[in-house]
Backbone as a chain_set.jsonl record, in Angstrom:
{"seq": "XXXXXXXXXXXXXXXXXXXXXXXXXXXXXXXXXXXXXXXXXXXXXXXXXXXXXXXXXXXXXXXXXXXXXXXXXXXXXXXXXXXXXXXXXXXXXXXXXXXXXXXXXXXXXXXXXXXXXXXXXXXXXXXXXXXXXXXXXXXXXXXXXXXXXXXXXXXXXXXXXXXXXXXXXXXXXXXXXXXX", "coords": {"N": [[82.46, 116.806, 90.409], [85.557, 115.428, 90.316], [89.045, 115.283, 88.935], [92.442, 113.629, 88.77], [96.076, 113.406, 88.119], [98.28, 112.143, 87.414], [101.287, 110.396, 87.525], [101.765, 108.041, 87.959], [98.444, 106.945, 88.572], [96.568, 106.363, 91.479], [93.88, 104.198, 92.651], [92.135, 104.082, 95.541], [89.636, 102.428, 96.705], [86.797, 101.882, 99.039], [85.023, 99.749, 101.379], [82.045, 98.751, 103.653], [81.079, 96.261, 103.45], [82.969, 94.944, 101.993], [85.788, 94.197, 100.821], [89.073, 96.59, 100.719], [90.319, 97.742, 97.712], [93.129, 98.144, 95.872], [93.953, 99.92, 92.557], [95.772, 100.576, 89.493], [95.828, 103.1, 87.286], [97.924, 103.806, 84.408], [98.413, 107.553, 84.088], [95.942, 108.229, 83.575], [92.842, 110.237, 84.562], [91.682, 110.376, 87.51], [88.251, 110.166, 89.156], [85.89, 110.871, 91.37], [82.443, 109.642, 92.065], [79.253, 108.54, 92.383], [77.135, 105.349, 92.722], [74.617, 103.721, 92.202], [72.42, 100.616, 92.278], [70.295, 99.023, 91.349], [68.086, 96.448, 92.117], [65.776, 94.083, 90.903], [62.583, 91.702, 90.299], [61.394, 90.208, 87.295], [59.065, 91.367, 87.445], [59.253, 93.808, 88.612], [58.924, 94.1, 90.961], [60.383, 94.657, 93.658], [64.062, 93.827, 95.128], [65.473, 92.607, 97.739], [68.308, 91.82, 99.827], [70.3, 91.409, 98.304], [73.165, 90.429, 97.227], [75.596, 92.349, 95.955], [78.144, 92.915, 93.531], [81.353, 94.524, 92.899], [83.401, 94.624, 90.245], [86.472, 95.777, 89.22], [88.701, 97.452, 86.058], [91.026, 95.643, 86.923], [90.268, 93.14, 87.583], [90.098, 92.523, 89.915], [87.654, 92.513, 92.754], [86.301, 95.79, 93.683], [84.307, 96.771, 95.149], [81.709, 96.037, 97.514], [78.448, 94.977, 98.422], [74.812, 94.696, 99.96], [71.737, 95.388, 98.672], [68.966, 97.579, 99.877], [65.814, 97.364, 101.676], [64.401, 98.465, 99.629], [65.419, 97.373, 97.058], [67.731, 98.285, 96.506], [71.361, 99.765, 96.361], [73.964, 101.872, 97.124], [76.616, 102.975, 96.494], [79.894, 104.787, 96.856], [82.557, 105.319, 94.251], [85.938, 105.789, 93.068], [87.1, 106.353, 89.745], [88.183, 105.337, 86.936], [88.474, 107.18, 83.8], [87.37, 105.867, 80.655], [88.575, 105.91, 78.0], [86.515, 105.315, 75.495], [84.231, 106.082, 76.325], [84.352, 108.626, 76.655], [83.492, 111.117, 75.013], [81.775, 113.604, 76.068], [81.539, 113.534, 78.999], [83.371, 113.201, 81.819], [83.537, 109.18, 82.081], [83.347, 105.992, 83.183], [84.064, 102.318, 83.656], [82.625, 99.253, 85.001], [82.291, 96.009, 86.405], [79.147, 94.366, 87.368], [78.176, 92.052, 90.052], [75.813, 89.867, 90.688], [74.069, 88.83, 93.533], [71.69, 86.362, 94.682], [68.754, 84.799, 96.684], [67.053, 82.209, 95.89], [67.022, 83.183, 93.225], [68.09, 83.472, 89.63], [71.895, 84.297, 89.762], [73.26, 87.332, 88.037], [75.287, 89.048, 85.679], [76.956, 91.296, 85.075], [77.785, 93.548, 82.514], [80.402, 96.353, 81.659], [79.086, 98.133, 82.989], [77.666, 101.714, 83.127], [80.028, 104.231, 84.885], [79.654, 107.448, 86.316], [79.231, 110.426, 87.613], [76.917, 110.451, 88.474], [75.135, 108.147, 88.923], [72.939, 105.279, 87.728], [72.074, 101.724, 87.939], [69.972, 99.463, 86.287], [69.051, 96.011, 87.683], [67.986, 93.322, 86.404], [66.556, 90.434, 87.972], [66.288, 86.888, 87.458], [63.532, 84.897, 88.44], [64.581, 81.508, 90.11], [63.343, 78.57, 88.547], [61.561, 75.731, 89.156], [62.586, 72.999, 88.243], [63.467, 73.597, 85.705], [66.711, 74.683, 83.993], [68.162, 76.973, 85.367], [69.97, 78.621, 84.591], [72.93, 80.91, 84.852], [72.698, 84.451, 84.38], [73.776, 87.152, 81.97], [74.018, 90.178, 81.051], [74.808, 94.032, 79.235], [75.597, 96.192, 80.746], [73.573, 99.518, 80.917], [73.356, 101.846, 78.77], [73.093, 105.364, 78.109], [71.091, 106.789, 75.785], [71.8, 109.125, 74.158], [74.196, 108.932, 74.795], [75.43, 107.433, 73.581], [74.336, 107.888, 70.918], [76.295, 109.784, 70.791], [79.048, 108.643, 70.956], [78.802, 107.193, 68.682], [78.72, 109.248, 66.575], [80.792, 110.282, 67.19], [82.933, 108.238, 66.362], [82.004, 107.892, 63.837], [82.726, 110.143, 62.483], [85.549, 109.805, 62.577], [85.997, 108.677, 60.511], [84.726, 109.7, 58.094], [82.417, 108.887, 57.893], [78.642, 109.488, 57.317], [76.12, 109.681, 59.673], [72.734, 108.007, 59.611], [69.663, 109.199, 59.024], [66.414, 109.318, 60.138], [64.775, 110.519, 57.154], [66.267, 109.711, 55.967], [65.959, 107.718, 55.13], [63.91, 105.144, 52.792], [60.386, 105.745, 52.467], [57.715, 103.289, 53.181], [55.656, 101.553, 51.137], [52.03, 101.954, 52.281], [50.009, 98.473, 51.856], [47.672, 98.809, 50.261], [48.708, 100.515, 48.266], [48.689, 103.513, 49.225], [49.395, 106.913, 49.718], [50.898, 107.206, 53.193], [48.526, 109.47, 55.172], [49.214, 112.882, 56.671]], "CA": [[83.313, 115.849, 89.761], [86.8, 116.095, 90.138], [89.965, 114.604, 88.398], [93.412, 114.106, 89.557], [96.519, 113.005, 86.878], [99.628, 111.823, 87.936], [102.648, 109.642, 86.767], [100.537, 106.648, 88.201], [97.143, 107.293, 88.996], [95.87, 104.852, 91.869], [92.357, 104.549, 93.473], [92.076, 103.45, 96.554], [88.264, 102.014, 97.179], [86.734, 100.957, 100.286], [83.392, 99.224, 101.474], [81.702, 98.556, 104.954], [81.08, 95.236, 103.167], [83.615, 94.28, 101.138], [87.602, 94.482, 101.0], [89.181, 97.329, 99.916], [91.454, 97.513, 97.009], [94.029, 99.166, 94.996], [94.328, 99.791, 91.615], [96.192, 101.763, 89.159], [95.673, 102.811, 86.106], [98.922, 105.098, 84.086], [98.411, 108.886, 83.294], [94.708, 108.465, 83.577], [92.877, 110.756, 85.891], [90.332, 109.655, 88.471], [86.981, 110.795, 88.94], [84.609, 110.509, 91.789], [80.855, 109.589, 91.644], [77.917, 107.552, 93.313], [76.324, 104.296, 91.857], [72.904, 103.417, 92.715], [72.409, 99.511, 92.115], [68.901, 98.862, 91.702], [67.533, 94.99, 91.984], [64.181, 93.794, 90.936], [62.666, 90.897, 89.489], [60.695, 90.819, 86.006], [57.563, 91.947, 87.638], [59.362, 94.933, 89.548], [59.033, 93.759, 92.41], [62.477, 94.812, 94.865], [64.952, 92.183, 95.787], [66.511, 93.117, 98.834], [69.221, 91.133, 100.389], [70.643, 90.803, 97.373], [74.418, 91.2, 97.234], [76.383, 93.2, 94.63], [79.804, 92.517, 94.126], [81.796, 95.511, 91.706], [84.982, 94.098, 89.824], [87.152, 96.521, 88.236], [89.195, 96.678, 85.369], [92.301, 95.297, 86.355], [89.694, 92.116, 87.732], [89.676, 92.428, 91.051], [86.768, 93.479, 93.781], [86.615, 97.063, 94.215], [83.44, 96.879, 96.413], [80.236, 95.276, 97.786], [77.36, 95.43, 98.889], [73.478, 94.762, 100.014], [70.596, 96.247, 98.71], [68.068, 97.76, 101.101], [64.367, 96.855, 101.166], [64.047, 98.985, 98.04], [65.705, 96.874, 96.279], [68.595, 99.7, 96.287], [72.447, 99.619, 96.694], [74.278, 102.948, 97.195], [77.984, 103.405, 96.841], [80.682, 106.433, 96.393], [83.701, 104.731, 94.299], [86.689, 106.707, 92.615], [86.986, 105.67, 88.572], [89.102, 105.741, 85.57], [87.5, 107.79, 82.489], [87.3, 105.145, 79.777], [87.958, 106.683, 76.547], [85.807, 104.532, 74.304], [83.025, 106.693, 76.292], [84.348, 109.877, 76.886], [83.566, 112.223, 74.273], [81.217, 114.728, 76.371], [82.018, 113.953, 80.183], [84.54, 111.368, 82.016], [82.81, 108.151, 82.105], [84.158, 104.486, 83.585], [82.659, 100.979, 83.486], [82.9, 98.445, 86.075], [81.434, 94.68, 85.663], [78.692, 93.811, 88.725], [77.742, 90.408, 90.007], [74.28, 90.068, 91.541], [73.47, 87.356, 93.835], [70.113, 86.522, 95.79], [68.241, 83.899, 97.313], [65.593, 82.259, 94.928], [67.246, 83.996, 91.946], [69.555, 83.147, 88.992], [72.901, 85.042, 89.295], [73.543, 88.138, 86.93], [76.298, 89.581, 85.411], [76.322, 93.395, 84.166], [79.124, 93.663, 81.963], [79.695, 97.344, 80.937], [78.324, 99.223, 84.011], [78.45, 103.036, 82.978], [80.652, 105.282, 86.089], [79.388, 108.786, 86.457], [79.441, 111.655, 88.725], [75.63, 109.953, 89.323], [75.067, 106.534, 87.507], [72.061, 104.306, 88.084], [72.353, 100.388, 87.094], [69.044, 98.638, 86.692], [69.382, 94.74, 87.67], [66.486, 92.34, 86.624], [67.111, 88.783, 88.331], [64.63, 85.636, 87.27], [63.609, 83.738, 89.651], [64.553, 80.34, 90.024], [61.691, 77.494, 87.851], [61.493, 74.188, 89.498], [62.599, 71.754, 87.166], [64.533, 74.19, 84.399], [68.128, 74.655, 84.134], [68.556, 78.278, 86.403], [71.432, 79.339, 84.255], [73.498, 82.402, 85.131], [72.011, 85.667, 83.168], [74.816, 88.272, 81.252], [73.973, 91.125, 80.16], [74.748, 94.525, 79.225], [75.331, 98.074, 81.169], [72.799, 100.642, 80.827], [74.245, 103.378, 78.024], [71.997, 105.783, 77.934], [70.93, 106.754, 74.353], [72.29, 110.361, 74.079], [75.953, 108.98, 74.855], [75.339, 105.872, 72.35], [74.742, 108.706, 69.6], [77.93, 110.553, 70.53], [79.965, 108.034, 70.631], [78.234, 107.218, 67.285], [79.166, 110.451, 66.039], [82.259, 110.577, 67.576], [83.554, 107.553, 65.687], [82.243, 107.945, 62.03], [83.713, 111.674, 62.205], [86.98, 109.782, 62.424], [86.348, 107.546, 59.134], [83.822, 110.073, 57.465], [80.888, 107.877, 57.797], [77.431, 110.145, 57.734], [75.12, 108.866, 59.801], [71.603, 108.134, 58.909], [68.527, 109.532, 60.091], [64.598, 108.518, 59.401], [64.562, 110.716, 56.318], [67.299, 108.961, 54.344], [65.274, 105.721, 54.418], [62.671, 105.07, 51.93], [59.165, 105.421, 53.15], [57.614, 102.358, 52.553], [53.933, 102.19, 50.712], [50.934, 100.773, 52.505], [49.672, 97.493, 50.341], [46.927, 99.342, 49.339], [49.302, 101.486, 47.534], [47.902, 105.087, 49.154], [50.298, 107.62, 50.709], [49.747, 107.799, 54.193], [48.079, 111.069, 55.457], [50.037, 113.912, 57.276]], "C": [[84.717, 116.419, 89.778], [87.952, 114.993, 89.907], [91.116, 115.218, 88.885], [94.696, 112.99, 88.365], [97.854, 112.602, 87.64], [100.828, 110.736, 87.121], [102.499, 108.51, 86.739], [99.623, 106.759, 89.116], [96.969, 106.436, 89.714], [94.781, 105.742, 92.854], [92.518, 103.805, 94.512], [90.21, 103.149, 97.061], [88.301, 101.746, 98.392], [84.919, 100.459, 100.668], [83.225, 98.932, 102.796], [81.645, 96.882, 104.943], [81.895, 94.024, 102.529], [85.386, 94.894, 100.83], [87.82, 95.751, 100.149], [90.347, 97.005, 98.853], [91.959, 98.421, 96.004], [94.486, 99.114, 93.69], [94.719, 101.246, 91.147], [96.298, 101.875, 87.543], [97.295, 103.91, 85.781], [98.537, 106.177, 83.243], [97.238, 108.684, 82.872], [94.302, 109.166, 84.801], [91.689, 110.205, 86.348], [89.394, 110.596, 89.147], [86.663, 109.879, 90.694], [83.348, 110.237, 91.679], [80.192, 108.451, 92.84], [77.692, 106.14, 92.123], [75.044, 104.073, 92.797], [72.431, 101.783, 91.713], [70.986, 99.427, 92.347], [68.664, 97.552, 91.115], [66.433, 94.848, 91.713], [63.984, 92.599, 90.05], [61.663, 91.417, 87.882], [59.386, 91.641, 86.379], [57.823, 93.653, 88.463], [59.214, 95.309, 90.562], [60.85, 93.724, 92.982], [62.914, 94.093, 95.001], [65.688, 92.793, 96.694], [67.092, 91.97, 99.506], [70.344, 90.811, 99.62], [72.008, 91.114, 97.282], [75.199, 91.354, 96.159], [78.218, 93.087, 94.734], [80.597, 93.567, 92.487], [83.192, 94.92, 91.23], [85.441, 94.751, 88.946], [88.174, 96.008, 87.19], [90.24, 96.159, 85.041], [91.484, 93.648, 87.253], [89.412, 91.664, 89.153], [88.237, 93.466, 91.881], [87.14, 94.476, 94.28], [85.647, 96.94, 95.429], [82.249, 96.073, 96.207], [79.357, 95.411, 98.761], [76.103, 94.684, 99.466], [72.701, 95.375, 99.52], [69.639, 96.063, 99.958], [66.451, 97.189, 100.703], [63.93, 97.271, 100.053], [64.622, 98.251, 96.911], [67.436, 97.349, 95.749], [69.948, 99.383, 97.115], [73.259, 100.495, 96.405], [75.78, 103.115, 97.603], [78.887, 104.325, 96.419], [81.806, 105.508, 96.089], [84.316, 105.873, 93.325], [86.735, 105.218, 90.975], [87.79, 106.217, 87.873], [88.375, 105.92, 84.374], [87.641, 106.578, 81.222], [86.454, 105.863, 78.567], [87.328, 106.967, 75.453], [84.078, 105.551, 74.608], [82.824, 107.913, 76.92], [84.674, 111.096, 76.664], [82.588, 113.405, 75.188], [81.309, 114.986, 77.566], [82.91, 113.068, 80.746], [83.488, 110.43, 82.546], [83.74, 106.704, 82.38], [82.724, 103.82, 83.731], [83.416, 100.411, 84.361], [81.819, 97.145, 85.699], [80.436, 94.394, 87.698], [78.039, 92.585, 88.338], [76.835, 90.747, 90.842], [73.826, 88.888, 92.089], [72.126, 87.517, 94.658], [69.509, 85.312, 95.618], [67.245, 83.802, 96.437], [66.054, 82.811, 93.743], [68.502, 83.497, 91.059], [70.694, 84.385, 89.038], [72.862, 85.856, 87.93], [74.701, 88.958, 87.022], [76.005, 90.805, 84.892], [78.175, 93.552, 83.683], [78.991, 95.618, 81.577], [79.019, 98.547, 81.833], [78.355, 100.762, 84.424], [78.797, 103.549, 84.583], [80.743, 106.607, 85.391], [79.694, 109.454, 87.615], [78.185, 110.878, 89.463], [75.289, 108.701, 88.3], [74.161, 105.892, 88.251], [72.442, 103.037, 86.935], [71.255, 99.579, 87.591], [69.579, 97.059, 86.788], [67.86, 94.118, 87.535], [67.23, 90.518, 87.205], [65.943, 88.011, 88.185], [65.173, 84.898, 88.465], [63.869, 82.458, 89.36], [63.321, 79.481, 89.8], [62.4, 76.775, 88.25], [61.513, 73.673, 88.226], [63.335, 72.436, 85.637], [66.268, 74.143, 85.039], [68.606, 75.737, 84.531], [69.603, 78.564, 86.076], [71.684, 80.886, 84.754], [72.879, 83.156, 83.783], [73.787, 86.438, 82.958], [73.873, 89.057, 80.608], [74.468, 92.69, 79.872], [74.768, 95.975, 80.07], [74.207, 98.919, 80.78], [72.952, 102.187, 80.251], [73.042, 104.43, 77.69], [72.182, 106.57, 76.238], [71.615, 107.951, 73.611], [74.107, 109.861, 73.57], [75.8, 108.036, 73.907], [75.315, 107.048, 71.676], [75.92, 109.55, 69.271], [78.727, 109.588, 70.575], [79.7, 107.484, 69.034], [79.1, 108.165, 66.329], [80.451, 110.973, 65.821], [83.774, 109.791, 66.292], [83.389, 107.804, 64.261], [82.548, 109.117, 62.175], [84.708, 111.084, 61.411], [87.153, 109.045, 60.976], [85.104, 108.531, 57.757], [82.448, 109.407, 57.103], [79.485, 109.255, 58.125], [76.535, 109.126, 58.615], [73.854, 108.891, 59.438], [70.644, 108.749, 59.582], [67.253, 109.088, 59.092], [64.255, 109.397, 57.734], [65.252, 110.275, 54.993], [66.778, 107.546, 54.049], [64.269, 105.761, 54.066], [61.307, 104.962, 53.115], [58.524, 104.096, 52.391], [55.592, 102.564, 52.592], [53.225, 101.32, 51.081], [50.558, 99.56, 51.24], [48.662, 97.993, 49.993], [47.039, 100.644, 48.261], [48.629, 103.287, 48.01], [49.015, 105.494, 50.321], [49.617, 107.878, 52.203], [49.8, 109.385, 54.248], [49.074, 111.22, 56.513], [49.787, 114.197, 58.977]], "O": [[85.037, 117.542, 89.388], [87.909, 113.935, 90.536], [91.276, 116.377, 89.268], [94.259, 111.954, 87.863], [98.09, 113.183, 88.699], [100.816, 110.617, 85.896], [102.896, 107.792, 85.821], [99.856, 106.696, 90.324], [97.083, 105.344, 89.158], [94.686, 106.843, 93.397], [93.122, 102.744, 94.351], [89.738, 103.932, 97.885], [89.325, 101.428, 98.997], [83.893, 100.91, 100.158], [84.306, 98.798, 103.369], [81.978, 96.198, 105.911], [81.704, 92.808, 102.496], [85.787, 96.049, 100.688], [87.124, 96.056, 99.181], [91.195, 96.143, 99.082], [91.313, 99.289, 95.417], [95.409, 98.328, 93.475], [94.476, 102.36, 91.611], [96.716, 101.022, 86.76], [97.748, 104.633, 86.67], [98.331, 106.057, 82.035], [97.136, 108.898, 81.664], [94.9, 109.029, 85.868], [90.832, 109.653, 85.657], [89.752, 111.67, 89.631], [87.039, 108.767, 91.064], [82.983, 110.94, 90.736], [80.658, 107.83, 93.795], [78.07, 106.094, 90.953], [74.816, 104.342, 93.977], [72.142, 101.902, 90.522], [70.497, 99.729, 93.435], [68.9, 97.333, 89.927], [65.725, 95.62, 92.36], [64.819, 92.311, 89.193], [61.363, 92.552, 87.513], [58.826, 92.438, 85.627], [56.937, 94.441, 88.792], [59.294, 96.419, 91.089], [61.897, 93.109, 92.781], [62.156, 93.126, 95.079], [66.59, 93.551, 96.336], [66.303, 91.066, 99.781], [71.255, 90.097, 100.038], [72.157, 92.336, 97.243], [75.448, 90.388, 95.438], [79.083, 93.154, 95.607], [80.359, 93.289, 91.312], [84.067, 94.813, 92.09], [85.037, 94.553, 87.8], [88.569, 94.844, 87.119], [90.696, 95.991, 83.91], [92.403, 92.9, 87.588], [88.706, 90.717, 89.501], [87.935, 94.643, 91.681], [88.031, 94.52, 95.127], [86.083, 96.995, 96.579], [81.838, 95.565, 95.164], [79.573, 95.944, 99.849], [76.486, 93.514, 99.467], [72.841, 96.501, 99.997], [69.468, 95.11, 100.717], [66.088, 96.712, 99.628], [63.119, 96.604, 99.409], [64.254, 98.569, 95.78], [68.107, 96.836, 94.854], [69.897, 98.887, 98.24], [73.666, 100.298, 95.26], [76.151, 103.339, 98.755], [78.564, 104.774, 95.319], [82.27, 104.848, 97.019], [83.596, 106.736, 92.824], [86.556, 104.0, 90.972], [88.173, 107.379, 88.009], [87.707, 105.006, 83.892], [88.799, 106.827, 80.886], [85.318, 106.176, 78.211], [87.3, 107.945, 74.706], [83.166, 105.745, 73.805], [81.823, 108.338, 77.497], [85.407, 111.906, 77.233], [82.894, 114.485, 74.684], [81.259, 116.171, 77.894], [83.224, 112.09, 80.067], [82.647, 110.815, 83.358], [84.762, 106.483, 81.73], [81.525, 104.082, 83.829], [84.569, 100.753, 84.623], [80.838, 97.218, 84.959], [80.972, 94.294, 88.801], [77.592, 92.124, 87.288], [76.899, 91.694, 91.626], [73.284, 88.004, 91.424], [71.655, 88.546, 95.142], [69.637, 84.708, 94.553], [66.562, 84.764, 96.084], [65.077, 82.94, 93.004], [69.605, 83.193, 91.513], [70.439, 85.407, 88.4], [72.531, 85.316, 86.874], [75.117, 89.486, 88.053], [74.965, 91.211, 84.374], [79.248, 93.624, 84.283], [77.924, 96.171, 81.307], [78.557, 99.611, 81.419], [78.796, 101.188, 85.491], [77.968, 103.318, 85.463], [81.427, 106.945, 84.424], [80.397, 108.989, 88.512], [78.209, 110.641, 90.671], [75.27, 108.621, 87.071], [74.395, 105.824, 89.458], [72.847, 103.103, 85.774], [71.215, 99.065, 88.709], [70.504, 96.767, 86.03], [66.885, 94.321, 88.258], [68.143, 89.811, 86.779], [64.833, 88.303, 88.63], [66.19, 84.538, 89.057], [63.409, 82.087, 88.28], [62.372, 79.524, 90.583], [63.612, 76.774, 88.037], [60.692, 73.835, 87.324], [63.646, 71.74, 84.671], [66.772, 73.737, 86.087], [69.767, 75.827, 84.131], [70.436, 78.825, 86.944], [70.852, 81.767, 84.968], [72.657, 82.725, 82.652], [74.741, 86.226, 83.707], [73.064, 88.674, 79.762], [74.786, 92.854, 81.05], [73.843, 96.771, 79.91], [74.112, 98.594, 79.596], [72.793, 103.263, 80.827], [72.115, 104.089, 76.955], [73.261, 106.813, 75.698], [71.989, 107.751, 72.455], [74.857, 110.172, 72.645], [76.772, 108.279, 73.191], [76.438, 107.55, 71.715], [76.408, 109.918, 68.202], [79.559, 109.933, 69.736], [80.681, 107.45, 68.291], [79.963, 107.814, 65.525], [81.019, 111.648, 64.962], [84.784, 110.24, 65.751], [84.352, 107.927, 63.505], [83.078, 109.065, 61.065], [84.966, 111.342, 60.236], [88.239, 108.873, 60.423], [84.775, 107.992, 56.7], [81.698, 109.532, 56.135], [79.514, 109.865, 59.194], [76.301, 107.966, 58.278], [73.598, 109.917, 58.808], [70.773, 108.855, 60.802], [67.147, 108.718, 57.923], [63.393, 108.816, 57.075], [65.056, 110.355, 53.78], [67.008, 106.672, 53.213], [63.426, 106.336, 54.755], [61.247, 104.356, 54.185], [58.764, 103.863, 51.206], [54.75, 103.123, 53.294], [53.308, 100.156, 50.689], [50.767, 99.705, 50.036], [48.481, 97.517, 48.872], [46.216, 101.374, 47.71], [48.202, 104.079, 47.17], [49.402, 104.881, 51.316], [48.538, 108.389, 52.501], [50.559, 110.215, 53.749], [49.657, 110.327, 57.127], [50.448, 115.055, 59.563]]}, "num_chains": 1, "name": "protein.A"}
């Protein structure tokens, strides 16, 4: 991983598939990393053909893609650390669009950027005779960095956080403590 700082930071992306483009963030530094785009439907079954489209955050397409028969979409883009999630290493988000044949469109708002970042995609299939709305949902934070940023924030306001022993145990209805 390596960062680079300047007076105006710009990334320059590029794709085999998809235009390249230039953005810039100021007196942020930029990171390299991989993404690994993984498609499947609810049953976990692969979607391959499926094309990925990355939109950064000044709203334009950084890059795009195919997944392979695995279901799998493999790209090296340069990122801006986004500070909201980078109390322990530099971390960026990027929004992907997921299209495919037979499938409702999904959005991934939120899409953590690492040194190595995986982003599961579930796509439903298109039902005869329903309304095949577009899906939204969510990035993939993994639970570790959700508690530091947790942590991070009530520091700043003195908030404790809780854990399973500060909340009442609650008593079976047959009133008997459970066993150990």
């Amino acid at each position: 991983m390596s960062g680079t700082t300047g007076e105006v930071c710009a990334a320059q992306t590029t794709s085999q598939n998809g235009p390249a483009e230039l953005s810039s963030t100021l007196n942020t530094p930029s990171y390299h990393g991989t993404l690994v785009v993984r498609v499947g439907d609810p049953t976990g079954k692969h979607v391959a053909k499926a094309k990925v489209i990355l939109v950064g955050e000044n709203g334009k397409i950084i890059q795009s893609g195919d997944t392979n028969p695995q279901g799998q979409w493999v790209t090296h883009l340069t990122y801006h650390a986004d500070p909201r999630l980078s109390m322990t290493r530099p971390l960026g988000t990027t929004t992907a669009l997921v299209f495919a044949k037979g499938y409702n469109e999904t959005v991934v708002f939120e899409v953590p950027l690492g040194q190595s970042s995986v982003a599961p995609v579930t796509l439903t299939p298109f039902v005869l005779g329903q309304r095949n709305e577009p899906q939204a949902t969510l990035g993939n934070l993994h639970h570790i960095l959700v508690a530091d940023m947790l942590d991070y924030y009530a520091a700043q306001l003195g908030i404790a956080r809780q854990s399973v022993s500060d909340l009442p145990m609650r008593v079976p209805a047959n009133n008997t403590a459970p066993r150990p």
